[in-house]
PDB file of N, H, CA, C and O in Angstrom:
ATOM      1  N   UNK A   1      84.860  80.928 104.254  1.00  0.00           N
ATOM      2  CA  UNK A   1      85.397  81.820 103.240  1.00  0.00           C
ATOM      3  C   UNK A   1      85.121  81.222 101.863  1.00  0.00           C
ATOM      4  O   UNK A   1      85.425  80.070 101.552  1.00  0.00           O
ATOM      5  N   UNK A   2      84.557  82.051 101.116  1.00  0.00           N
ATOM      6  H   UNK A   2      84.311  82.987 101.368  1.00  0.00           H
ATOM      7  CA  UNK A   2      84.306  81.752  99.734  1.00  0.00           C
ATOM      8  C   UNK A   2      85.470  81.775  98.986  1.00  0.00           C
ATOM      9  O   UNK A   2      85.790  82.825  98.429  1.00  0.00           O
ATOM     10  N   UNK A   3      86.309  80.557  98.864  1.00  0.00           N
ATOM     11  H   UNK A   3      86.049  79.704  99.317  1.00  0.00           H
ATOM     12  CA  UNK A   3      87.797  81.337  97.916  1.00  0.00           C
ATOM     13  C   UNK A   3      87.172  80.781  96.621  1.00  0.00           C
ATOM     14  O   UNK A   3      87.992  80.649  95.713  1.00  0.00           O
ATOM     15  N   UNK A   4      86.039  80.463  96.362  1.00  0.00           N
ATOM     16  H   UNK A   4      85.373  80.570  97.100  1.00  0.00           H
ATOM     17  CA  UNK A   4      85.872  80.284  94.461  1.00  0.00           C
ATOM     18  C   UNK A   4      85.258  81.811  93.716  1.00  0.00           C
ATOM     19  O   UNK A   4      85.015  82.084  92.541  1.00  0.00           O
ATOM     20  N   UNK A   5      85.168  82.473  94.755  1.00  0.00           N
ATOM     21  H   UNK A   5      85.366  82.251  95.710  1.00  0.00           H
ATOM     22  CA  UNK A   5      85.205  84.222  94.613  1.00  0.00           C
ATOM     23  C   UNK A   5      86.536  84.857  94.557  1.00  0.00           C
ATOM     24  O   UNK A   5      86.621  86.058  94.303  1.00  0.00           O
ATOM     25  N   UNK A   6      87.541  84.158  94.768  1.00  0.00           N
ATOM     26  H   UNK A   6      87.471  83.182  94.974  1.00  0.00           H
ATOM     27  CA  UNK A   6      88.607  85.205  95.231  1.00  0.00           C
ATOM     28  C   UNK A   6      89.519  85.605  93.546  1.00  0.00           C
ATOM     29  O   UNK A   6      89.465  84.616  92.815  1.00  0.00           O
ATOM     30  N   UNK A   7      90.087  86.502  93.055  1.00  0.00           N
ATOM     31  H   UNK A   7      90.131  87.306  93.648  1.00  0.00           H
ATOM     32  CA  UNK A   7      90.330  86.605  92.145  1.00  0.00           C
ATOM     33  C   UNK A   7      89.266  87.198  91.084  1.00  0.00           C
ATOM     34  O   UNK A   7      89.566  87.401  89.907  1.00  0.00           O
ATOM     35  N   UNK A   8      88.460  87.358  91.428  1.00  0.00           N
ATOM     36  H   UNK A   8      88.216  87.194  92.384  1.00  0.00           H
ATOM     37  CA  UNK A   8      87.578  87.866  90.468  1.00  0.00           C
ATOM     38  C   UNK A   8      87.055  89.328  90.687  1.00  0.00           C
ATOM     39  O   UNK A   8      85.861  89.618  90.763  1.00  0.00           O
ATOM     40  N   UNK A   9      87.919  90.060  90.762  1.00  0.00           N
ATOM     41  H   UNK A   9      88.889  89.824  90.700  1.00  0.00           H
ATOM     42  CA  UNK A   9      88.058  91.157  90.969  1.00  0.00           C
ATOM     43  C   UNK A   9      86.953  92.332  91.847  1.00  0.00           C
ATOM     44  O   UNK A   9      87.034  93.560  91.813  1.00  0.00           O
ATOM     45  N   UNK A  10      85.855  91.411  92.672  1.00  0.00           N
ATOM     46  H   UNK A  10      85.790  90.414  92.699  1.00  0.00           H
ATOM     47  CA  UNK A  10      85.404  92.703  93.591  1.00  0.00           C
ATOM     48  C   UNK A  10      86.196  93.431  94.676  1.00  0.00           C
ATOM     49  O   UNK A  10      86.193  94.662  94.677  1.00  0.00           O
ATOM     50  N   UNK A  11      86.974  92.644  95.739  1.00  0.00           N
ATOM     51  H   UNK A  11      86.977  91.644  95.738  1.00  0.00           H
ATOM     52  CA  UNK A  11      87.796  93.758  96.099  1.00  0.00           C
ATOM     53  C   UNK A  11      87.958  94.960  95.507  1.00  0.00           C
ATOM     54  O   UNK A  11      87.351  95.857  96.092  1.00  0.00           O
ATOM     55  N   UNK A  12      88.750  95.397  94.254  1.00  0.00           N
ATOM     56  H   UNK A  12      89.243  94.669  93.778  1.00  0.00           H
ATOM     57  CA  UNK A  12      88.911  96.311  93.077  1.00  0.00           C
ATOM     58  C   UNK A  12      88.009  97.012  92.945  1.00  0.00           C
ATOM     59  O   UNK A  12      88.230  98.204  92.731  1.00  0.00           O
ATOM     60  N   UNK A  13      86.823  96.580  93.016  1.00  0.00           N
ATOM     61  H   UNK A  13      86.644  95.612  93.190  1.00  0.00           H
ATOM     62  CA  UNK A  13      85.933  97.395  92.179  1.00  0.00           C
ATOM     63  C   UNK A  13      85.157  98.191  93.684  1.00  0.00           C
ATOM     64  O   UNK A  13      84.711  99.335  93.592  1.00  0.00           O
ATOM     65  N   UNK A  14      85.081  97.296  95.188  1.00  0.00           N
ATOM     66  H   UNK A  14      85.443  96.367  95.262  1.00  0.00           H
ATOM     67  CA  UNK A  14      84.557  97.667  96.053  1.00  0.00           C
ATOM     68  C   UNK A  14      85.372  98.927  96.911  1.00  0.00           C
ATOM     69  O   UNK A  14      84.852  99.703  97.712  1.00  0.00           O
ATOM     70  N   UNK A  15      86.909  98.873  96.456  1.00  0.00           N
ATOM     71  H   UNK A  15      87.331  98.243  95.805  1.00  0.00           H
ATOM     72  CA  UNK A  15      88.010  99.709  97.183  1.00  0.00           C
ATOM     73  C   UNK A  15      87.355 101.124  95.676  1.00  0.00           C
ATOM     74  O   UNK A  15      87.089 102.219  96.172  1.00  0.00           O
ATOM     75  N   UNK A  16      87.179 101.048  94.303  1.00  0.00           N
ATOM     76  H   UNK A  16      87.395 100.159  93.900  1.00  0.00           H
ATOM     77  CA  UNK A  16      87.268 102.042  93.161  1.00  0.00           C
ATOM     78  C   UNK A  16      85.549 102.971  93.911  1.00  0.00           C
ATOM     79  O   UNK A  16      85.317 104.167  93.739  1.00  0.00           O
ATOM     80  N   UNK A  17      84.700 102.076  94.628  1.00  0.00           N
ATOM     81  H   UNK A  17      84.889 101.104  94.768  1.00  0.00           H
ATOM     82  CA  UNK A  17      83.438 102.939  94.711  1.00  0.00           C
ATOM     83  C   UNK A  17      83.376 103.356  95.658  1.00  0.00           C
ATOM     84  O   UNK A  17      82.539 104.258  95.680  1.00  0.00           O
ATOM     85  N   UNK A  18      84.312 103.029  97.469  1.00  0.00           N
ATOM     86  H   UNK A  18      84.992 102.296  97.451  1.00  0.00           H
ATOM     87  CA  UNK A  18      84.714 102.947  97.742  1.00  0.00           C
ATOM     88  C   UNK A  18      85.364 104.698  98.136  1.00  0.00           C
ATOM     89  O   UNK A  18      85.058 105.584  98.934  1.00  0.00           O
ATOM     90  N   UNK A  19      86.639 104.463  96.796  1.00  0.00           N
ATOM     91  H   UNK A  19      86.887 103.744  96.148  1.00  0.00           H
ATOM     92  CA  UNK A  19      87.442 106.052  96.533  1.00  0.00           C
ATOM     93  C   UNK A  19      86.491 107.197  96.215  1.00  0.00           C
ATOM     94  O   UNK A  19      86.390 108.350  96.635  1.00  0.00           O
ATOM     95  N   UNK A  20      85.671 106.293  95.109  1.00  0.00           N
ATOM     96  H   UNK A  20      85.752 105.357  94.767  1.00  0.00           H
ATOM     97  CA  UNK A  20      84.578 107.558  94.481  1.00  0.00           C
ATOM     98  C   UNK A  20      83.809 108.138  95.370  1.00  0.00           C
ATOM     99  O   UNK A  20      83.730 109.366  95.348  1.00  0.00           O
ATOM    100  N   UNK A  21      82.927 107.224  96.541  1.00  0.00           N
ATOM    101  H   UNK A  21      82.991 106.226  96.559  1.00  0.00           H
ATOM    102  CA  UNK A  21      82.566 108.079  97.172  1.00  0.00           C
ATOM    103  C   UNK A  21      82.856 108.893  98.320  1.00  0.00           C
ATOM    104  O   UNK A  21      82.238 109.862  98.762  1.00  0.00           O
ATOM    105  N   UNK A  22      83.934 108.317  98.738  1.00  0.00           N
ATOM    106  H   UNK A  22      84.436 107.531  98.379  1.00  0.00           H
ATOM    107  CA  UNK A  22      84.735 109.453  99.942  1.00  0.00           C
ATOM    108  C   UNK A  22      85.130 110.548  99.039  1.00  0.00           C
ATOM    109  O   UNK A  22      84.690 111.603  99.494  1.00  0.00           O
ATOM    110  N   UNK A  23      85.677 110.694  98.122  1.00  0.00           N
ATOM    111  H   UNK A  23      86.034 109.837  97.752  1.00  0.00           H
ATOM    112  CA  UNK A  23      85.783 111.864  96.867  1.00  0.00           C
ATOM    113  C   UNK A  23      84.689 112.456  97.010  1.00  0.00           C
ATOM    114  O   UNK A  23      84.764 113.483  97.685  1.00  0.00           O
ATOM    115  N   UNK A  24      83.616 112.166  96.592  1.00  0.00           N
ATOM    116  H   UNK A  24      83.555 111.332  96.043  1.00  0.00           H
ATOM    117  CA  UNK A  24      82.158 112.774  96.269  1.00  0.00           C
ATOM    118  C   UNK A  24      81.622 113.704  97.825  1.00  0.00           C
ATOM    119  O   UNK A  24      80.937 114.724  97.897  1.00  0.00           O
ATOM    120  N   UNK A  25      82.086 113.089  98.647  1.00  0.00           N
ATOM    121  H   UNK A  25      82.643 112.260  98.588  1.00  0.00           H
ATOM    122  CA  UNK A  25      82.172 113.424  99.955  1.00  0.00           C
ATOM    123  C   UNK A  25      82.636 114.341 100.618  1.00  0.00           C
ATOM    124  O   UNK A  25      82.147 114.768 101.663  1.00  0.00           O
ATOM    125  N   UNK A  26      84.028 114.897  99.857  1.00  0.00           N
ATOM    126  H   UNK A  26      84.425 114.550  99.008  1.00  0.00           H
ATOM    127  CA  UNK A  26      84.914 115.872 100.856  1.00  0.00           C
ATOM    128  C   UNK A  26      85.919 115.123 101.174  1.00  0.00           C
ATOM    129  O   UNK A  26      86.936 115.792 100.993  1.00  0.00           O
ATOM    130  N   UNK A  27      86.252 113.768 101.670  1.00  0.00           N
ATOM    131  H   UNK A  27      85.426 113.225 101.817  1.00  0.00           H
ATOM    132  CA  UNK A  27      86.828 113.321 102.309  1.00  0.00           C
ATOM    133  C   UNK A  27      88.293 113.513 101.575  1.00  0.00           C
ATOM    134  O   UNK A  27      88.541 113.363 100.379  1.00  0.00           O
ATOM    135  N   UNK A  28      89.540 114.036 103.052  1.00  0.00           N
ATOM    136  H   UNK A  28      89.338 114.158 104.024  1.00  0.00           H
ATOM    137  CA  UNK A  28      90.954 113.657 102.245  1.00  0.00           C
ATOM    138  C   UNK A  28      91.246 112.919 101.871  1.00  0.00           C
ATOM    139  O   UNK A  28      91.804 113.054 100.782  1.00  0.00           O
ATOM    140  N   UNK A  29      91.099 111.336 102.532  1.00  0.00           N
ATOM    141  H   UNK A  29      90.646 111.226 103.416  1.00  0.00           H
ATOM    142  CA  UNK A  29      91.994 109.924 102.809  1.00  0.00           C
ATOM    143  C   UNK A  29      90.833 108.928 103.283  1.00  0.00           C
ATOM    144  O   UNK A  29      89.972 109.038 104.155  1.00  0.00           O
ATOM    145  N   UNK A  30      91.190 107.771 102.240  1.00  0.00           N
ATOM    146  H   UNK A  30      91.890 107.682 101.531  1.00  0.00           H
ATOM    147  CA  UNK A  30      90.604 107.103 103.298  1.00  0.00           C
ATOM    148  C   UNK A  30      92.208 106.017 104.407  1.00  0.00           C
ATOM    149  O   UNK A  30      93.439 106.019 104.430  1.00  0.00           O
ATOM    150  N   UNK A  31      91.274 105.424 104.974  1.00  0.00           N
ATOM    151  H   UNK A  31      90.275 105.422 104.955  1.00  0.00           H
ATOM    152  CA  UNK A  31      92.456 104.967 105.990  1.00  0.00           C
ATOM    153  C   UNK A  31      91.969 103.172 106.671  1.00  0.00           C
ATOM    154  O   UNK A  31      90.776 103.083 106.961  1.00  0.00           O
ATOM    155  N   UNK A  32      92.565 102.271 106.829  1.00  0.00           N
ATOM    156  H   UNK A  32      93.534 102.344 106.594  1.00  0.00           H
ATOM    157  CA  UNK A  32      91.749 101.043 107.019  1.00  0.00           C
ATOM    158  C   UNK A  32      92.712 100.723 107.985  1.00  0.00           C
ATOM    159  O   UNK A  32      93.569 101.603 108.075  1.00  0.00           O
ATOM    160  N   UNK A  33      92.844  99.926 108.615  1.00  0.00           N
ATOM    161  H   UNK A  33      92.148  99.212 108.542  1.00  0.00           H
ATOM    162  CA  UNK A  33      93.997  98.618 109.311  1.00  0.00           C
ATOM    163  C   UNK A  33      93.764  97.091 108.907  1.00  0.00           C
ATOM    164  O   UNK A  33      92.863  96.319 109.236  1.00  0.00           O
ATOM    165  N   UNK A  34      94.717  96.940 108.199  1.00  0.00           N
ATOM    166  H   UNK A  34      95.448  97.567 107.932  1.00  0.00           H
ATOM    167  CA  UNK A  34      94.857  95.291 107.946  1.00  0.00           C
ATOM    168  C   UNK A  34      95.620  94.736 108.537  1.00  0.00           C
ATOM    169  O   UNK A  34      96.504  95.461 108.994  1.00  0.00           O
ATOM    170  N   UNK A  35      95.726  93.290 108.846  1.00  0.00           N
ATOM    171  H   UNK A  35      95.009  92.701 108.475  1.00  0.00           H
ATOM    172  CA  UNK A  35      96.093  92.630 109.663  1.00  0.00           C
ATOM    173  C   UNK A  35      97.635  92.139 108.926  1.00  0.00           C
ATOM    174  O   UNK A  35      97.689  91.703 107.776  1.00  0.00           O
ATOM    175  N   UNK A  36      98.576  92.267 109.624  1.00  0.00           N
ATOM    176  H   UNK A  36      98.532  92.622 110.558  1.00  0.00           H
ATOM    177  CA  UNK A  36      99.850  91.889 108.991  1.00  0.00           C
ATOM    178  C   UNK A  36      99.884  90.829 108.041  1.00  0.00           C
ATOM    179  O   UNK A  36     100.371  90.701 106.917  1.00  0.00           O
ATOM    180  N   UNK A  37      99.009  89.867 109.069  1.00  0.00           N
ATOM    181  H   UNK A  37      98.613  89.971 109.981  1.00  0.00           H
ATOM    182  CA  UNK A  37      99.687  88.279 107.971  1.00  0.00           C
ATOM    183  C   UNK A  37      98.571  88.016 106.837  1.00  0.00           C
ATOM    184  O   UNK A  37      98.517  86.911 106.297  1.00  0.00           O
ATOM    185  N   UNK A  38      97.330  89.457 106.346  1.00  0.00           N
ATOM    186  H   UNK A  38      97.373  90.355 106.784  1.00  0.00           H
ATOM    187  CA  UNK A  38      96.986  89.237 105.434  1.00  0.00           C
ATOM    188  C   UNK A  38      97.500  89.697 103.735  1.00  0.00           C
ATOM    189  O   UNK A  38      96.840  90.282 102.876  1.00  0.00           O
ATOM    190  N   UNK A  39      98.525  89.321 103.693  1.00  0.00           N
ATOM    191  H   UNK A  39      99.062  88.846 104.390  1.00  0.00           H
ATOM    192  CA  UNK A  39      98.845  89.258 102.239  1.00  0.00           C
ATOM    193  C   UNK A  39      98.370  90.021 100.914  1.00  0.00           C
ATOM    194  O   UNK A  39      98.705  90.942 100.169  1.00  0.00           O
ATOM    195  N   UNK A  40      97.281  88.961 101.114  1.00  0.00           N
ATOM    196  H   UNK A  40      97.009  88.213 101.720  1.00  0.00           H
ATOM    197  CA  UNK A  40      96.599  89.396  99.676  1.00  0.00           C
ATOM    198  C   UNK A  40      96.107  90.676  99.528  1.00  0.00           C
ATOM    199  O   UNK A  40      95.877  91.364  98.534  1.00  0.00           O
ATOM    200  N   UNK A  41      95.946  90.935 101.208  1.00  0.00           N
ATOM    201  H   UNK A  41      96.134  90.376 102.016  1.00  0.00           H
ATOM    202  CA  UNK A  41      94.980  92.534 100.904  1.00  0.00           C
ATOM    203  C   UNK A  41      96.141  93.354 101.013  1.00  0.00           C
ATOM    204  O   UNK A  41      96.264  94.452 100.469  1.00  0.00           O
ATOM    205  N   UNK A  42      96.934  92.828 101.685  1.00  0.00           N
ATOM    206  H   UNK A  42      96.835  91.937 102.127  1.00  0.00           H
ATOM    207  CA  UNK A  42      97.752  94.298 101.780  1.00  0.00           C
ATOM    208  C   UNK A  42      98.748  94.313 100.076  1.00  0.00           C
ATOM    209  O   UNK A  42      99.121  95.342  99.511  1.00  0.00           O
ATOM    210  N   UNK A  43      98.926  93.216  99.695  1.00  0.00           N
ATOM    211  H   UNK A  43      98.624  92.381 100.154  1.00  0.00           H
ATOM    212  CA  UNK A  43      98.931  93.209  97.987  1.00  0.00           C
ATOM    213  C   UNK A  43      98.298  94.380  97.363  1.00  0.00           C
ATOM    214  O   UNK A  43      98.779  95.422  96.917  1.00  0.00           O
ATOM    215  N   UNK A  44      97.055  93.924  97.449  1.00  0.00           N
ATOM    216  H   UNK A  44      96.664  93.078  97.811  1.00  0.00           H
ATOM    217  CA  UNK A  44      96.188  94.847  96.946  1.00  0.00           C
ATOM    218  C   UNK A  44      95.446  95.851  96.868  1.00  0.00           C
ATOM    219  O   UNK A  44      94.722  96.226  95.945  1.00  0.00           O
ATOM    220  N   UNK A  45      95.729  96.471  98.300  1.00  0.00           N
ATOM    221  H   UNK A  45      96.317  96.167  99.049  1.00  0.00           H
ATOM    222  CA  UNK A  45      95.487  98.064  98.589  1.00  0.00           C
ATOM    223  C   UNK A  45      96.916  98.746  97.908  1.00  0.00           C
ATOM    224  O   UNK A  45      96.886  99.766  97.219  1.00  0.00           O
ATOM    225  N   UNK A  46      98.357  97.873  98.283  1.00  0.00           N
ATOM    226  H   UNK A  46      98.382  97.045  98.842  1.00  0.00           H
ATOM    227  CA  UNK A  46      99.644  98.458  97.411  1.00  0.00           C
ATOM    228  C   UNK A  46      99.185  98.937  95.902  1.00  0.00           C
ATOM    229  O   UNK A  46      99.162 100.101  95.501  1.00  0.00           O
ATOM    230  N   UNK A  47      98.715  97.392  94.943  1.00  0.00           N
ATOM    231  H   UNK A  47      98.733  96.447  95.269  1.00  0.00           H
ATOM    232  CA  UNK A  47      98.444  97.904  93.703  1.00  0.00           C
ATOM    233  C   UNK A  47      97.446  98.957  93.429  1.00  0.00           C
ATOM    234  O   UNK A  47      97.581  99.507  92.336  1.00  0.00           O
ATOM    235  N   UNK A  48      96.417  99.386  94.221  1.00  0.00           N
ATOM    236  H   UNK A  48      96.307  98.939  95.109  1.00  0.00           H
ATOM    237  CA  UNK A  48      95.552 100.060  94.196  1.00  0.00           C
ATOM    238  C   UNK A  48      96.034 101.469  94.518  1.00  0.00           C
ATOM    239  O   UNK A  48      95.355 102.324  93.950  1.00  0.00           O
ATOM    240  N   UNK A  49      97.189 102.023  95.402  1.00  0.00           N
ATOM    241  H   UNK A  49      97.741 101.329  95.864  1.00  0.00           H
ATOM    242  CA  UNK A  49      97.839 103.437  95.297  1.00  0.00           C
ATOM    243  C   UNK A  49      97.815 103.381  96.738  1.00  0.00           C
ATOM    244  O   UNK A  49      98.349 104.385  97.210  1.00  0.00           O
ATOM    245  N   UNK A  50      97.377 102.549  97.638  1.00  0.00           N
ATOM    246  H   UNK A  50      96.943 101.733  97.255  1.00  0.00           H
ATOM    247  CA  UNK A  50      97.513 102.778  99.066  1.00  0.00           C
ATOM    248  C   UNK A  50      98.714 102.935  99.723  1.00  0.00           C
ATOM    249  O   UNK A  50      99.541 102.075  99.419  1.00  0.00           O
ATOM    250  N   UNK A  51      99.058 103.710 100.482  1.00  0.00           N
ATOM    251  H   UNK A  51      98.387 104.408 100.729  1.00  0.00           H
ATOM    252  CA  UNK A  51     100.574 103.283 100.989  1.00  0.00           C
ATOM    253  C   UNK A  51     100.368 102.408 102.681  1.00  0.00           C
ATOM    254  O   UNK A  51      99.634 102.541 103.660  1.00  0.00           O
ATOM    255  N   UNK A  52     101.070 101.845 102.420  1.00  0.00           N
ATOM    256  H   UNK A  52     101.665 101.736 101.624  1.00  0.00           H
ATOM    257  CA  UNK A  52     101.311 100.972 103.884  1.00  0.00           C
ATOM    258  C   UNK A  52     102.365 100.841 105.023  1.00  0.00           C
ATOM    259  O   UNK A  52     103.528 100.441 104.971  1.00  0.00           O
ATOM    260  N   UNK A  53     101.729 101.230 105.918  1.00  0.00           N
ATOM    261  H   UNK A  53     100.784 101.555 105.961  1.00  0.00           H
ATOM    262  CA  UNK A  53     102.910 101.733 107.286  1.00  0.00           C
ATOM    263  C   UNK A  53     102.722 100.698 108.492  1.00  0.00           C
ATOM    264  O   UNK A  53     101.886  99.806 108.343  1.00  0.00           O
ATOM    265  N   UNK A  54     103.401 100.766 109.591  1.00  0.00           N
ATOM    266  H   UNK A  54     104.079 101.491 109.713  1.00  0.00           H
ATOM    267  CA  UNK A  54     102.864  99.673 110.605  1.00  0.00           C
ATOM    268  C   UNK A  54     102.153 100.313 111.571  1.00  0.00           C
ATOM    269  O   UNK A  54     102.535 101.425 111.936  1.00  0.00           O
ATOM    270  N   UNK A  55     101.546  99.998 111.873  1.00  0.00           N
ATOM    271  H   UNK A  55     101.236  99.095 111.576  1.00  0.00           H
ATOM    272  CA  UNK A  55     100.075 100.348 112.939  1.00  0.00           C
ATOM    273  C   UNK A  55     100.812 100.742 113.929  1.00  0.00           C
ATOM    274  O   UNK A  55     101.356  99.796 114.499  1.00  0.00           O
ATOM    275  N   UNK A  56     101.121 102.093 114.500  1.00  0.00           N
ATOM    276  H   UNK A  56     100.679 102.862 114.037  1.00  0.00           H
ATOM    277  CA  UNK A  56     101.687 103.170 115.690  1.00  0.00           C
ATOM    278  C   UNK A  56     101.510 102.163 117.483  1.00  0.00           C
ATOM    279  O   UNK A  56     102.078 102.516 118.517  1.00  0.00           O
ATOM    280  N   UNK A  57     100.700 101.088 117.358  1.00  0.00           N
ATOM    281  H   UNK A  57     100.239 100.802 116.518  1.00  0.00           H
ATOM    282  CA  UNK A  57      99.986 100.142 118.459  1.00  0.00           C
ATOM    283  C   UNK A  57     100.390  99.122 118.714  1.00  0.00           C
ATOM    284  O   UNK A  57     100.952  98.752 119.744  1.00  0.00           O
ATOM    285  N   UNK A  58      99.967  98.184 117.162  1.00  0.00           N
ATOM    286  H   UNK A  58      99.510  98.485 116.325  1.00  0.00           H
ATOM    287  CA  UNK A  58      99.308  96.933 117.200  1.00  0.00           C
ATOM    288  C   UNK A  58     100.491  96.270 116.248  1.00  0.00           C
ATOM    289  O   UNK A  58     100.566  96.655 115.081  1.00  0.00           O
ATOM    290  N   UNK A  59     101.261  95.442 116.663  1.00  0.00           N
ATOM    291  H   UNK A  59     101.200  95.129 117.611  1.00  0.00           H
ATOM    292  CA  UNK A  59     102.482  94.853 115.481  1.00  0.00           C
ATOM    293  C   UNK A  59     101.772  93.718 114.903  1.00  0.00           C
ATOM    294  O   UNK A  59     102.411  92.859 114.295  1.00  0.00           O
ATOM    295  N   UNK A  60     100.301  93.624 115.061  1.00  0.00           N
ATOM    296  H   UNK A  60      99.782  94.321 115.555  1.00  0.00           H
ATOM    297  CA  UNK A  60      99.871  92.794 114.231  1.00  0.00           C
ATOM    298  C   UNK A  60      98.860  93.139 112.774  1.00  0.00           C
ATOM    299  O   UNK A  60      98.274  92.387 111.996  1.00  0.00           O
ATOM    300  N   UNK A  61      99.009  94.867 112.864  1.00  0.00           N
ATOM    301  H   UNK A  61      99.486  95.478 113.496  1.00  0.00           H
ATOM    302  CA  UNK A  61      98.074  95.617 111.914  1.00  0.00           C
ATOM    303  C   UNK A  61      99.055  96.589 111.259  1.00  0.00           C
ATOM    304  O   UNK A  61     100.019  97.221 111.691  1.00  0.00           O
ATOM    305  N   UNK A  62      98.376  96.472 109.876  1.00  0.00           N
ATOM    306  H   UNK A  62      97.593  95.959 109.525  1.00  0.00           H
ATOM    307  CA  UNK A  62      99.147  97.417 109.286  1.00  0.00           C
ATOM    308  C   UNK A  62      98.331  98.607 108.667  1.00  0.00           C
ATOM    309  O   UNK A  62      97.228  98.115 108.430  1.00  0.00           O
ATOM    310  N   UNK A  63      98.318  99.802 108.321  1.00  0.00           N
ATOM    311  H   UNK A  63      99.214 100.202 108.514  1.00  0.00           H
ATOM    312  CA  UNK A  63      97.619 100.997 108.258  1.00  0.00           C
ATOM    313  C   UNK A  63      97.919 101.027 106.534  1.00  0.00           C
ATOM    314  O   UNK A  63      98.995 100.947 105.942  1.00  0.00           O
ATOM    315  N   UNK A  64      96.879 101.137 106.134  1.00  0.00           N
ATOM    316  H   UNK A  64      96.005 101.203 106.614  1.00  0.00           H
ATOM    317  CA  UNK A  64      96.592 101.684 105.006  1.00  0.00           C
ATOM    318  C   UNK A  64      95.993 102.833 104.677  1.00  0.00           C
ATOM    319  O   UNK A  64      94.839 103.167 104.943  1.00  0.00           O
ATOM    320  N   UNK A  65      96.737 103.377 104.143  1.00  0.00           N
ATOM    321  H   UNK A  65      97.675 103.106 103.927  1.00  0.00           H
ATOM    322  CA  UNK A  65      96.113 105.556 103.321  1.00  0.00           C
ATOM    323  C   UNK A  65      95.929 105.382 101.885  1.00  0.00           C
ATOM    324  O   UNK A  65      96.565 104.928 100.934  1.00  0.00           O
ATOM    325  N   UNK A  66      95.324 105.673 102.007  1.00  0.00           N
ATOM    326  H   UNK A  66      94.807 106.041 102.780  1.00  0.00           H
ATOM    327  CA  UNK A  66      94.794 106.584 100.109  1.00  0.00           C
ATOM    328  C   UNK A  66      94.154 107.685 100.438  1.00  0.00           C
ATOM    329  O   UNK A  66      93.146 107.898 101.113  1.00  0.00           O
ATOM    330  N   UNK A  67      95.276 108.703  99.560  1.00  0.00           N
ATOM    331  H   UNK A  67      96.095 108.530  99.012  1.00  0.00           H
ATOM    332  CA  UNK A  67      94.982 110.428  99.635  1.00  0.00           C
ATOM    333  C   UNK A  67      94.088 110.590  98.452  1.00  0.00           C
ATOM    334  O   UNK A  67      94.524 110.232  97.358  1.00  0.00           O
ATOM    335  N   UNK A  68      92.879 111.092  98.547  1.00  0.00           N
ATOM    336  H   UNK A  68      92.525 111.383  99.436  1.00  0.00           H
ATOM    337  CA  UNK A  68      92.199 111.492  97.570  1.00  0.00           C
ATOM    338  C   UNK A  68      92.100 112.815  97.440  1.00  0.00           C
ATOM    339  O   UNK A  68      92.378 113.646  98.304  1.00  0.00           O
ATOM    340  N   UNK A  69      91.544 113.092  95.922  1.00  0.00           N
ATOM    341  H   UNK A  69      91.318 112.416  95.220  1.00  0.00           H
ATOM    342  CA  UNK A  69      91.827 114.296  95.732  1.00  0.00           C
ATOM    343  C   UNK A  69      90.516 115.497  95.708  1.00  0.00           C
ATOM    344  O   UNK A  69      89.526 115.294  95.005  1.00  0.00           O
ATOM    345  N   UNK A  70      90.646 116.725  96.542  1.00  0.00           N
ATOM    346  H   UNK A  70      91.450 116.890  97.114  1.00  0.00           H
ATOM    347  CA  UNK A  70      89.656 116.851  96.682  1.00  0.00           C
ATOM    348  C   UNK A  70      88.075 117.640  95.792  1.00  0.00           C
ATOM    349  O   UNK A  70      88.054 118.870  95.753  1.00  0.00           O
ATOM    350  N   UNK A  71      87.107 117.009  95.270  1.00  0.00           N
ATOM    351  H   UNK A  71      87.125 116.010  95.301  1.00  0.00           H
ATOM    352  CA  UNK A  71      86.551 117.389  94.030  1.00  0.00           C
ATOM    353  C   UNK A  71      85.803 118.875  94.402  1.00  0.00           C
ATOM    354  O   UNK A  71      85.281 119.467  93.457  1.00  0.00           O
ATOM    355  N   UNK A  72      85.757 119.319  95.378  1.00  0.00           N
ATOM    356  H   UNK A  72      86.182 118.838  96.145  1.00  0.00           H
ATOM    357  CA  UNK A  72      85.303 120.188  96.020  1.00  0.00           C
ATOM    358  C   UNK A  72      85.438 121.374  95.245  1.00  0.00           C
ATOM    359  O   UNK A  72      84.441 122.004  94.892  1.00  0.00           O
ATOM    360  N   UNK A  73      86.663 121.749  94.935  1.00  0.00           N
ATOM    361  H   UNK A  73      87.473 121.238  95.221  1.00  0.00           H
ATOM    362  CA  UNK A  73      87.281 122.962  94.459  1.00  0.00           C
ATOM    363  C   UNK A  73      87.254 123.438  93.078  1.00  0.00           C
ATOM    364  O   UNK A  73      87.641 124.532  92.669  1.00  0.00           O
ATOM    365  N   UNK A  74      86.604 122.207  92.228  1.00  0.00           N
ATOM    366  H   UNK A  74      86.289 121.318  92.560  1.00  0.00           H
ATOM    367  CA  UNK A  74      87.004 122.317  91.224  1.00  0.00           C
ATOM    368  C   UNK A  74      86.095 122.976  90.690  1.00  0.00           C
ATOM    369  O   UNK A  74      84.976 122.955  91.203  1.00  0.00           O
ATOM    370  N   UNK A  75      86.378 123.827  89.373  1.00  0.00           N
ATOM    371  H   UNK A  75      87.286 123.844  88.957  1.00  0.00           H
ATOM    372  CA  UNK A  75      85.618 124.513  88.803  1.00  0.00           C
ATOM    373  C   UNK A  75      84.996 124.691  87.064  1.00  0.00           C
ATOM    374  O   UNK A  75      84.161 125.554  86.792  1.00  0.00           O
TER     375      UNK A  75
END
């Protein structure tokens, strides 16, 4: 693991292109599973607008949503 990368904001920018293009897409949501005892990400899908629930399965994963909005319609 590279942690002299960590903090420097690609996560952010890889979850923002990420949104844009499931948007660009159609897509409602996107949806991931993170692993409980990772922290930082589940930190940071929170600050990012994700909401976080516990995995319906696995008590070691946690489910992440982001509802996007859909560009489809617009006029």
């Amino acid at each position: 693991m590279r942690t002299d990368l960590q903090g420097h904001g690609l996560g952010w920018a890889l979850l923002a292109l990420l949104k844009d293009y499931a948007a660009a897409d159609g897509l409602q949501r996107l949806e991931g599973s993170v692993l409980s005892d990772n922290a930082k990400m589940l930190r940071m899908c929170s600050e990012f607008g994700f909401s976080i629930s516990p995995h319906p399965t696995d008590a070691t994963l946690r489910v992440a949503t982001f509802g996007l909005q859909s560009q489809s319609g617009a006029a």
